[in-house]
C-alpha positions in Angstrom: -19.7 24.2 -21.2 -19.9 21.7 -24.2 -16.3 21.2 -23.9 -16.6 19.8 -20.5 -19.7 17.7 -21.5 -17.7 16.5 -24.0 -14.7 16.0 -21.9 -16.8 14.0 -19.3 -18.8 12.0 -22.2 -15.7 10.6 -23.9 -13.7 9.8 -20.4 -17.6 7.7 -19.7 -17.1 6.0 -22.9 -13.6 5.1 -22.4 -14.6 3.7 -18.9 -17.1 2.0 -20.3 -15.1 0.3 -22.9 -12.2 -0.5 -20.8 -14.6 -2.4 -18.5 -16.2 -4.2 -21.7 -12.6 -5.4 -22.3 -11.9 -3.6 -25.5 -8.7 -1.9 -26.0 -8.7 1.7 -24.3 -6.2 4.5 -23.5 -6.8 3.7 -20.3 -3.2 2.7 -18.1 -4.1 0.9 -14.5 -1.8 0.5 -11.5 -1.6 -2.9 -9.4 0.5 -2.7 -6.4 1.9 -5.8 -5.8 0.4 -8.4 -3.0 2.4 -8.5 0.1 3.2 -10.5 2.9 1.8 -8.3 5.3 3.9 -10.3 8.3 6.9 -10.2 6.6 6.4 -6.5 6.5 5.2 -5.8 10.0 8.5 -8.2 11.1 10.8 -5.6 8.9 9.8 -2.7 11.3 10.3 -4.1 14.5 6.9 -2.7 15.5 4.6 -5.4 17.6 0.9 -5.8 15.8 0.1 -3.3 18.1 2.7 -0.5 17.3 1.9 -1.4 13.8 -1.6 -0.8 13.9 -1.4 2.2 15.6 1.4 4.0 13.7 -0.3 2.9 10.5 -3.9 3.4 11.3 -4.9 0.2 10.5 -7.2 -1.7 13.5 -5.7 -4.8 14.8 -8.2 -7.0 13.9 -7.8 -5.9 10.4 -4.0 -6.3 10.9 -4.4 -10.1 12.4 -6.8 -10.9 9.4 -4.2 -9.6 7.1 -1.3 -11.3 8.4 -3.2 -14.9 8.6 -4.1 -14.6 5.3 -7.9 -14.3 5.9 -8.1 -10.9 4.3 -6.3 -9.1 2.1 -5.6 -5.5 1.9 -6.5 -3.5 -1.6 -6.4 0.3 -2.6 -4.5 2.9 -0.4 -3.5 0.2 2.1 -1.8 -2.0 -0.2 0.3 1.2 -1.6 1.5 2.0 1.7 2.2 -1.6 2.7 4.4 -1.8 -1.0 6.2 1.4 0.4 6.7 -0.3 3.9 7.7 -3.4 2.4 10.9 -1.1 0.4 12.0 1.2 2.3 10.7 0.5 6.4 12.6 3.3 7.6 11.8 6.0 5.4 8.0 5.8 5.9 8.4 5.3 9.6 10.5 8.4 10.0 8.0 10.4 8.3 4.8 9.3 10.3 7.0 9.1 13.4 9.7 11.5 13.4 11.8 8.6 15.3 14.9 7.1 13.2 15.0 3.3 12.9 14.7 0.7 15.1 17.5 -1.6 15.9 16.3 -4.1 14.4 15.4 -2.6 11.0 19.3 -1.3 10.9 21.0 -4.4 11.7 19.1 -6.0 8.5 20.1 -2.7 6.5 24.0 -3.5 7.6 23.4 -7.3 6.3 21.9 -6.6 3.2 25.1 -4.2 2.5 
């Protein structure tokens, strides 16, 4: 037990010093911003097949896309894997290969 206490106290103390600015152990991740648009346009999907196959609302979607809002945490990290590889993701959530679209810009791009 006073190893976890111990664990838990000096992982508090790291946090706390990482937020205080001082030089820490700790490593963060930033997914890069996106242009959510851009994105959405990559699929082929409508804001409406986009929202629904990602689970985003499409009000949230719209705010995204005019720049009102930004997305941030789990969103953002599924919009950077959207944004590199379109395809990919939606044949995983979908189960349906690419649309026409999406692999006449892969055929350019070659």
């Amino acid at each position: 037990m006073d190893d976890l206490f111990a664990s838990i106290k000096r992982g508090l103390e790291e946090a706390i010093a990482h937020q205080k600015g001082e030089k820490t152990g700790v490593r963060l991740f930033k997914p890069e911003e996106v242009n959510v648009k851009q994105v959405r346009e990559k699929t082929g999907l409508t804001q409406e097949q986009f929202a629904a196959t990602f689970g985003i609302s499409l009000g949230t979607l719209r705010h995204w896309e005019r720049g009102d809002r930004r997305p941030h945490g789990p969103a953002l990290v599924l919009l950077n894997a959207v944004a590199r590889e379109p395809g990919t993701v939606l044949r995983i959530l979908t189960g349906k290969r690419e649309s026409k679209k999406m692999r006449g810009e892969r055929e350019k791009a070659a």
